[in-house]
C-alpha positions as CSV (number, residue, x, y, z in Angstrom):
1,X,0.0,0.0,0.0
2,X,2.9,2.2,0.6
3,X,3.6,2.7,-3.4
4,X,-0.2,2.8,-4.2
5,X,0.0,5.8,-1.6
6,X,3.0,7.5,-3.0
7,X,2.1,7.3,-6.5
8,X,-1.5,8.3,-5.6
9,X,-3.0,12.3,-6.7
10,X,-3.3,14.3,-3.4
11,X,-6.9,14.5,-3.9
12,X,-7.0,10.5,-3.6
13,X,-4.6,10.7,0.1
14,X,-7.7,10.7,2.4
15,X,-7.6,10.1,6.1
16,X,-9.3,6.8,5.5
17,X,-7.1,5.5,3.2
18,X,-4.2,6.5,6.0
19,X,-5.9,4.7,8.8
20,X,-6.4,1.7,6.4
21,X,-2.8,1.5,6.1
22,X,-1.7,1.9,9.7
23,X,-4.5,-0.7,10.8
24,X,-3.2,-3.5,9.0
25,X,-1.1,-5.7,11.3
26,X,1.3,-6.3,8.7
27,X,2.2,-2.8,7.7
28,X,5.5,-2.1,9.9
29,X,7.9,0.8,9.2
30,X,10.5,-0.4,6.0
31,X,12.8,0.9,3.8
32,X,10.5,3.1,2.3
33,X,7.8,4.2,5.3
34,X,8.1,6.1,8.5
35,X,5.8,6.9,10.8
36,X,6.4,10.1,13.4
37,X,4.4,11.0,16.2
38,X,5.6,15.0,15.2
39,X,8.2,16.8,14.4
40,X,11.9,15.7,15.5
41,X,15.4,16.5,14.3
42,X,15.4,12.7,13.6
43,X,12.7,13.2,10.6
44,X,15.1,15.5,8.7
45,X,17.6,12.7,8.5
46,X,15.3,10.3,8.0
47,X,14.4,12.2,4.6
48,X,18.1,12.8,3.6
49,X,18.6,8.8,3.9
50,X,15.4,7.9,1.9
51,X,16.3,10.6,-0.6
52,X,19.7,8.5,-0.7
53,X,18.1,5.5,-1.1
54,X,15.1,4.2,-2.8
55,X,12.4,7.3,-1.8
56,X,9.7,6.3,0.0
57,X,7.4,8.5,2.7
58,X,7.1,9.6,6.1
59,X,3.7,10.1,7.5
60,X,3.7,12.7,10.6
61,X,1.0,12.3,13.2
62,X,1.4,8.4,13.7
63,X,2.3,6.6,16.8
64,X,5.0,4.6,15.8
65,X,5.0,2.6,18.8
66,X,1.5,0.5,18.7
67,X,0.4,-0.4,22.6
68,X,-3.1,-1.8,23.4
69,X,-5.3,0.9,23.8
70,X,-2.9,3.8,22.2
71,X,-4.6,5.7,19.7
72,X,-2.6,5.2,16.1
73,X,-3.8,8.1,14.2
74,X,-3.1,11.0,16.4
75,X,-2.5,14.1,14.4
76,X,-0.4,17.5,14.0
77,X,-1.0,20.9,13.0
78,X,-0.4,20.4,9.6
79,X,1.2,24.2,9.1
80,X,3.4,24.1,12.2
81,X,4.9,20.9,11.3
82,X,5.1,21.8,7.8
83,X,7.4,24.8,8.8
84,X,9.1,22.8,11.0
85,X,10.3,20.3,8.4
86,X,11.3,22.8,5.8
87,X,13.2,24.7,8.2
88,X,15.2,21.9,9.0
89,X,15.5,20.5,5.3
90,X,16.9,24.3,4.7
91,X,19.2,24.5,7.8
92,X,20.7,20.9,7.5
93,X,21.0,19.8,3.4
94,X,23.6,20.2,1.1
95,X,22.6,21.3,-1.1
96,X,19.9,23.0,-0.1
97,X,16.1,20.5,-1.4
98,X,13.1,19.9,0.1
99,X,9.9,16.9,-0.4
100,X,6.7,17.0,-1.5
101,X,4.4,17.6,1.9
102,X,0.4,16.9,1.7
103,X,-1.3,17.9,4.8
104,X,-4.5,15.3,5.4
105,X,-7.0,16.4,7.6
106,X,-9.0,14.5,9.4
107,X,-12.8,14.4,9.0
108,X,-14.0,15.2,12.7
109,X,-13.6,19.2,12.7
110,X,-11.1,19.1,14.8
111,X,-8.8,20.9,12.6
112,X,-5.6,17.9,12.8
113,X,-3.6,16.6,9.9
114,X,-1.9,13.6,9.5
115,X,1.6,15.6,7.2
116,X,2.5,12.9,4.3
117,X,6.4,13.6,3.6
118,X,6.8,12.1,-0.1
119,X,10.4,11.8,-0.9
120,X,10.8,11.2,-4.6
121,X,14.7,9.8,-5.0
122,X,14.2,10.8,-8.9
123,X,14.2,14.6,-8.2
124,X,16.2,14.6,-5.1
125,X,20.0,15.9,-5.7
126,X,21.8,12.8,-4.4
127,X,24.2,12.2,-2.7
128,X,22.0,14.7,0.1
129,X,24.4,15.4,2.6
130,X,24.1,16.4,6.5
131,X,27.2,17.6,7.9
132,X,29.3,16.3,5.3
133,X,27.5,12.7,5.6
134,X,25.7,10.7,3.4
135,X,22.5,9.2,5.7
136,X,20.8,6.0,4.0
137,X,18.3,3.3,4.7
138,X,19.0,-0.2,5.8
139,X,16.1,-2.4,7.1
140,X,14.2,0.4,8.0
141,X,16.1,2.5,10.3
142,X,19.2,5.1,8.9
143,X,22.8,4.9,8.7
144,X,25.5,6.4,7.1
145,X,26.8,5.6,3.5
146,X,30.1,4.0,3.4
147,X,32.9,5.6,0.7
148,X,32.0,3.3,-1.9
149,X,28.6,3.9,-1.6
150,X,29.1,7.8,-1.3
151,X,30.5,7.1,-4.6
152,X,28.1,5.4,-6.3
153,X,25.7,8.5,-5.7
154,X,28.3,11.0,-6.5
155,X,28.4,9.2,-10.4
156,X,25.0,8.5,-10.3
157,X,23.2,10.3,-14.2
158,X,21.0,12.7,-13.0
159,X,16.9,10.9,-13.0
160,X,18.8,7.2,-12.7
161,X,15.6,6.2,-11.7
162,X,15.3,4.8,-8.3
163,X,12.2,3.8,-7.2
164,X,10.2,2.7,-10.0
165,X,6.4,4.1,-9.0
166,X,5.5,4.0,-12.8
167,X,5.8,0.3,-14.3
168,X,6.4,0.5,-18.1
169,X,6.8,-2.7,-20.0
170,X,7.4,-3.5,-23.6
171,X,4.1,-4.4,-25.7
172,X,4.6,-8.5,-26.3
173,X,4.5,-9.4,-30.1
174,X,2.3,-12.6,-31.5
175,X,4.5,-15.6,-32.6
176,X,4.0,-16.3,-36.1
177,X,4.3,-19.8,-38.0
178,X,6.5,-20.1,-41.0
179,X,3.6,-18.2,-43.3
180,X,3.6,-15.3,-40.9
181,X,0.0,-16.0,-39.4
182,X,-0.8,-15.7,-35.7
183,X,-0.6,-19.0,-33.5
184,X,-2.5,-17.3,-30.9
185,X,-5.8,-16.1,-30.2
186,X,-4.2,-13.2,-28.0
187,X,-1.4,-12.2,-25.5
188,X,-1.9,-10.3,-22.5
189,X,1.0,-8.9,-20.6
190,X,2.1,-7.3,-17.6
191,X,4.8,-6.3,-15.4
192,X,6.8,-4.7,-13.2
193,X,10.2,-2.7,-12.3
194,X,12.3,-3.5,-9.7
195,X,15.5,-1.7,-7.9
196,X,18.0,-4.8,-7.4
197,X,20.2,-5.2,-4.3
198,X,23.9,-5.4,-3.9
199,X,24.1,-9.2,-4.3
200,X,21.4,-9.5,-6.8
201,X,23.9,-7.1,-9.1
202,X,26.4,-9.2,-9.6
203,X,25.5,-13.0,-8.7
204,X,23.5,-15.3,-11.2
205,X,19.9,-16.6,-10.2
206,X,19.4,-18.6,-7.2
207,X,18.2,-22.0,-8.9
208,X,16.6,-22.4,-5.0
209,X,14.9,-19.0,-5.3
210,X,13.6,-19.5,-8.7
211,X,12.4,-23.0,-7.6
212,X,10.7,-21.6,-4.5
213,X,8.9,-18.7,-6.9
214,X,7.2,-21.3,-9.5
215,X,6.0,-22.8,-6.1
216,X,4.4,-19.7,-4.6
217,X,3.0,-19.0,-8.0
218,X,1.1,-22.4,-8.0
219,X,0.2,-21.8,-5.1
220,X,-1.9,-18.3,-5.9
221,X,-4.4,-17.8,-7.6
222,X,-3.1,-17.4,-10.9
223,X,-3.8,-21.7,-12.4
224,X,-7.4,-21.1,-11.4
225,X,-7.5,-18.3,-13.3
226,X,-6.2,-20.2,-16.2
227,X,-8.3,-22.8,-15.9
228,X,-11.2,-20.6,-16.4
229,X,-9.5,-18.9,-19.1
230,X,-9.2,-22.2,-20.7
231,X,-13.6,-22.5,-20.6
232,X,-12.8,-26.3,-19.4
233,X,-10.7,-27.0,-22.8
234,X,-8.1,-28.5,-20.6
235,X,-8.3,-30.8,-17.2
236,X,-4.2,-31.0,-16.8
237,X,-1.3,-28.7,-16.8
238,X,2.2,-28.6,-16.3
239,X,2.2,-25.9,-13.8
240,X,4.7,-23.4,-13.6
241,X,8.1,-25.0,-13.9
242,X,11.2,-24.1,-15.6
243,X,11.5,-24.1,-19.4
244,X,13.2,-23.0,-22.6
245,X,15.6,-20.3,-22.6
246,X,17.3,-19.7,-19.3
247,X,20.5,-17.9,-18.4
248,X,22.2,-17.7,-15.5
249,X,20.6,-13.7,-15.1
250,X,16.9,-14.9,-16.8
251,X,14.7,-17.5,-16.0
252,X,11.3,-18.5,-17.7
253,X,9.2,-20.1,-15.5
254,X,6.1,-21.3,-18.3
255,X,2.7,-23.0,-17.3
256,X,0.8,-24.5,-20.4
257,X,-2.5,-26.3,-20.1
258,X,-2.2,-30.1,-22.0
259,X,-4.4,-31.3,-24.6
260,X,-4.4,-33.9,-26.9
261,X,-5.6,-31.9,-29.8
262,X,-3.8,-30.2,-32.3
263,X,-3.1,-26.8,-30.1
264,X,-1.4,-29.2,-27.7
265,X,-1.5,-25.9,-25.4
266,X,-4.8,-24.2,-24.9
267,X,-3.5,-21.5,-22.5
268,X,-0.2,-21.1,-21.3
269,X,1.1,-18.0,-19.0
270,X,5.4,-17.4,-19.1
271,X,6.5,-15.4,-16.3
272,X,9.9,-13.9,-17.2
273,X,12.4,-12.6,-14.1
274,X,15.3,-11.1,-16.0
275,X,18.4,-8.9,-13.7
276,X,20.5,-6.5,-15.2
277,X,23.3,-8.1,-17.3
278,X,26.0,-4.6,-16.8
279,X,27.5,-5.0,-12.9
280,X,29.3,-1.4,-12.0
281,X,26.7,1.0,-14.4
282,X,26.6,4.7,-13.0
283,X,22.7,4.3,-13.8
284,X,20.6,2.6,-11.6
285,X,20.2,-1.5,-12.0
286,X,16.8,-3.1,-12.6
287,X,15.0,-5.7,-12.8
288,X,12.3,-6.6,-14.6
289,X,9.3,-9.3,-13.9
290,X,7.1,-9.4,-17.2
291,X,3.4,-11.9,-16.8
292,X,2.4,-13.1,-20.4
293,X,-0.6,-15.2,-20.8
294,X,-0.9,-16.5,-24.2
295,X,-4.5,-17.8,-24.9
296,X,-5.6,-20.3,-28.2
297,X,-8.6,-21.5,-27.0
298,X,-10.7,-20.3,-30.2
299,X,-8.1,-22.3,-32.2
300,X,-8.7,-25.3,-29.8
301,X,-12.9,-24.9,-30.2
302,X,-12.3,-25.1,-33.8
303,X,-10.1,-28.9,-33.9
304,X,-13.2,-29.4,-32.0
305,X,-15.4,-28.9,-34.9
306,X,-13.2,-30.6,-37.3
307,X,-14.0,-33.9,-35.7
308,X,-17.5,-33.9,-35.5
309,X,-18.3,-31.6,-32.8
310,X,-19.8,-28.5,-35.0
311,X,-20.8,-25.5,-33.0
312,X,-21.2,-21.7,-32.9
313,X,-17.8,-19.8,-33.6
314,X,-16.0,-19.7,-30.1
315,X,-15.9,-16.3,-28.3
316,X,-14.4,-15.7,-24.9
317,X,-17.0,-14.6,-22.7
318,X,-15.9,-11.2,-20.7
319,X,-16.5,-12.9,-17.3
320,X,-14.0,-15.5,-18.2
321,X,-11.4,-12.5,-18.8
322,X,-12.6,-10.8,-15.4
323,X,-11.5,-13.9,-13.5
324,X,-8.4,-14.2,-15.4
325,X,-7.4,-10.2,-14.1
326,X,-8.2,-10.4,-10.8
327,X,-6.1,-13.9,-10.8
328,X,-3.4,-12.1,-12.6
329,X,-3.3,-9.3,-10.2
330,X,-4.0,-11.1,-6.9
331,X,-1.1,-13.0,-7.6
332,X,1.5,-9.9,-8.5
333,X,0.2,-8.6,-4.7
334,X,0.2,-12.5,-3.0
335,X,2.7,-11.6,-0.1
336,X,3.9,-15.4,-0.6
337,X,5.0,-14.3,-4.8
338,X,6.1,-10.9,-3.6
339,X,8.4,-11.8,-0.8
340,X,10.1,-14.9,-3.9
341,X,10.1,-11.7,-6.4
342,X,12.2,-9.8,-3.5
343,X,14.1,-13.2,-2.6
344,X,15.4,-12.9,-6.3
345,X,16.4,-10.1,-6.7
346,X,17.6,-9.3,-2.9
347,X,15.5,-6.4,-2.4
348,X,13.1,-5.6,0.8
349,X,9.8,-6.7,-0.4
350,X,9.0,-3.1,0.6
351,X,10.2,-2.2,-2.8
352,X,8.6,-4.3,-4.9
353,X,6.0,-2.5,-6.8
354,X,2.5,-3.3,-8.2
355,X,1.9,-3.5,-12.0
356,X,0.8,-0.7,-13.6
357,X,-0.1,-1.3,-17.0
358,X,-1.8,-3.9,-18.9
359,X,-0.7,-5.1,-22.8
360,X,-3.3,-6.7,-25.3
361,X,-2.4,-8.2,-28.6
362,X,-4.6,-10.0,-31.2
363,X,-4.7,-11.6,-33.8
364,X,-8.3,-10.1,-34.9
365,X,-10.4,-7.4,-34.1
366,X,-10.9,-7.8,-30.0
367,X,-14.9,-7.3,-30.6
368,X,-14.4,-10.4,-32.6
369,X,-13.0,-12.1,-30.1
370,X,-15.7,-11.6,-27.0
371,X,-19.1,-13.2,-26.3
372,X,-21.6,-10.4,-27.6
373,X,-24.2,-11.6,-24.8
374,X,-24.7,-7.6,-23.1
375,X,-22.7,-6.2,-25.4
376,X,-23.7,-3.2,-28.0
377,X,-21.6,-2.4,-31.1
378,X,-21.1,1.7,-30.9
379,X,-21.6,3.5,-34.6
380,X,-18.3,4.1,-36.4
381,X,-16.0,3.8,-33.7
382,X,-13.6,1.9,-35.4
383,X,-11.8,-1.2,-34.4
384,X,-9.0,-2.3,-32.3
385,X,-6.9,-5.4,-31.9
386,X,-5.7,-4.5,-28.3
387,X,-4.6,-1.9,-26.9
388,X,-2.3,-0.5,-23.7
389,X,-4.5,0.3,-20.6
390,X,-3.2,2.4,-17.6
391,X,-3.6,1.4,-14.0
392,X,-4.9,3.5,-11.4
393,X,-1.9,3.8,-9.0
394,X,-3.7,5.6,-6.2
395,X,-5.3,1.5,-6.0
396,X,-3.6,-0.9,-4.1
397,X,-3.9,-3.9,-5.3
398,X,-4.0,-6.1,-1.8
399,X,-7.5,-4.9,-1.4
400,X,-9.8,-6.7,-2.8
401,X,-12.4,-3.8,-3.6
402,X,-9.6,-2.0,-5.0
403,X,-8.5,-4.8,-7.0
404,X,-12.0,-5.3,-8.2
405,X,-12.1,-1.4,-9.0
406,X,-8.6,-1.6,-11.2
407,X,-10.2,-5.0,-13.2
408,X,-13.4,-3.5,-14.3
409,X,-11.9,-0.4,-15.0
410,X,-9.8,-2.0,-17.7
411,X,-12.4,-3.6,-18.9
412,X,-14.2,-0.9,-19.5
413,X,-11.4,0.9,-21.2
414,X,-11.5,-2.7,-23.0
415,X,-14.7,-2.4,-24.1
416,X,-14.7,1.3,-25.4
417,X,-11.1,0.7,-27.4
418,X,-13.1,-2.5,-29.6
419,X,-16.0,0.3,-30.0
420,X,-18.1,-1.8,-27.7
421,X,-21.0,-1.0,-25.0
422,X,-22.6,-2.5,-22.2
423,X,-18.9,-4.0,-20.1
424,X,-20.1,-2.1,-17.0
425,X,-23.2,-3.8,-16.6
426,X,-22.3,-7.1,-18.0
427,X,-19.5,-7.2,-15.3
428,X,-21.9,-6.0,-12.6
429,X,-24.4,-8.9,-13.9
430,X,-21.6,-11.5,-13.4
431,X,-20.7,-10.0,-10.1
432,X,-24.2,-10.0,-8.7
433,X,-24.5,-13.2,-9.8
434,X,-21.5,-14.4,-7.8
435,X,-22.5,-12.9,-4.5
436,X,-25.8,-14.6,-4.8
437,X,-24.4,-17.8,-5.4
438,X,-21.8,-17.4,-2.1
């Protein structure tokens, strides 16, 4: 929730949304989160060393020691503390910077903030120094940089890019047989950046690690969601395991669904972790974890026909995509696949982002591809055959009401790209349905 927060508009950083993140019993201060009771000389550093660092935020009007009874949420005057801070920032860094503060009041007229301190490590001049020291974060308290680390920010490019809050992955491409046509119905994608740690720089991919991640992952939620992708075409899979191209820096863990048809594979998903090949670059090292699900179950329906099983044309009914999202993203936020993800790439699973975008490729018009049932075609608004669909990073994708929110969203922005109407109440039909049935 911390990213969700920092990347979120200040008209979206309410005082519920803070005392939703400081009630969960998990959510203890890290690398990139701090929380102050007020104002201390100790909150200046503590913004030079996540500056140094990886960013993160400091929220001022918490109890950061959490007794029975004690009150979390407590409050400041929002304009006194925010003087405060800058006074300090002024009087103690060289050179001279300052964060982001956004003063959230509460709700009860009492006329009490809780200060968010957002420190962006992109825009912050780094190495930030307090009397001629370098203050950084380790395991969530601050320390000072040691010389080679001093000089590692001192050669840093300017915007290295630190933290990543906005997830950009490549758009996938559709294999191709050997006449240049499509051998998929579609490919979905998406992804996320990741800082790497000082071991996960330099040494090759734990084969234990990588192991332990293609367990967590069939352990989430994302093979049910496959499974209903695949509309029952398939009752075994491989699970995630493994396979084709790996190097001692990138490893491929595929899951394909078997068949004894001619598209052997239904629905397969490839989850790619790749770490930065150059060790000793003055610009920041990253990972990346890309998600693809490749779907041919329209080309499976169809060997189906060809053997005496004629039918309508297969079309992939929306709720069937609904369930394969909310798989897809319950699994990038499963604290089990995040904490593997950090394992990899030795990071604090503090820093390991949410996806942010969501890639579509196919091999036909995508209104050609869904079930029509609630559906309306909209006058000359084109076609598409997929499309690139922003998240909402304000939404934290643990929640399962915000999860829900970030799915339909993209469906709708599904729906209006293949000049279709109707997604919003076909998905509220389904959900309805759902919540009757439970």
């Amino acid at each position: 929730m911390t990213t969700s927060l920092f990347a979120a508009a200040a008209a979206d950083l309410t005082i519920e949304r803070i005392r939703a993140l400081t009630a969960r019993p998990e959510q203890v201060e890290s690398l990139t989160l701090e929380f102050k009771r007020e104002y201390s000389k100790s909150l200046v550093t503590t913004i030079a060393a996540m500056a140094n660092t990886y960013g993160g935020m400091i929220l001022v009007g918490i109890n950061d020691k959490v007794e029975p009874g004690t009150e979390r949420v407590v409050g400041v005057d929002a304009q006194d503390t925010i003087d405060k801070i800058a006074s300090g920032c002024r009087e103690k860094f060289d050179p001279p910077w300052e964060p982001a503060f956004i003063p959230v009041p509460f709700d009860d007229g009492t006329g009490r903030s809780v200060v968010v301190v957002r420190v962006d490590a992109n825009v912050a001049p780094r190495p930030l120094l307090i009397d001629l020291k370098a203050p950084v974060r380790l395991s969530g308290q601050n320390s000072t940089a040691d010389r080679d680390r001093l000089l590692k920010l001192a050669r840093e490019e300017p915007s290295a890019g630190v933290l990543p809050m906005g997830q950009n992955v490549m758009s996938p491409n559709l294999d191709r047989d050997t006449k240049g046509n499509p051998t998929a119905d579609f490919i979905l994608r998406t992804g996320i950046n990741l800082p790497v740690g000082e071991a996960g720089a330099w040494r090759p991919l734990s084969e234990r690690s990588v192991a332990a991640l293609a367990q967590a992952l069939n352990n989430s939620a994302f093979p049910a969601a496959l499974q209903t992708l695949g509309h029952s075409s398939y009752s075994a899979s491989t699970g995630f395991r493994q396979h084709g191209y790996n190097r001692s820096r990138t490893a491929r863990l595929v899951y394909r669904a078997l068949s004894t048809s001619a598209v052997p594979h239904p629905v397969e998903a490839v989850v790619t972790v790749a770490l930065p090949e150059v060790y000793g670059s003055s610009t920041a090292a990253t990972a990346t974890v890309i998600i693809d699900v490749i779907s041919r179950v329209r080309r499976y329906a169809e060997t189906l026909d060809s053997v005496g099983r004629p039918g309508e044309e297969y079309r992939y009914p929306v709720p069937n995509l609904l369930d394969l999202l909310e798989g897809m993203l319950k699994t990038t936020a499963d604290p089990k696949v995040v904490a593997e993800i950090a394992r990899v790439t030795d990071i604090d699973p503090a820093l390991a982002a949410q996806p942010r975008e969501l890639h579509l490729v196919a091999d036909r018009h995508v209104k050609d591809l869904l079930h029509s049932d609630g559906l309306q075609e909209i006058p000359d608004a084109g076609a598409s055959a997929g499309g690139v669909f922003r998240a909402n990073p304000a939404l934290d994708l643990r929640d399962a009401a915000d999860r829900q929110e970030q799915v339909d969203d993209w469906l709708r922005q599904l729906g209006l790209d293949a000049g279709l109407t109707g997604m919003e109440n076909l998905v509220e039909g389904y959900r309805a349905a759902v919540r009757s049935r439970s």
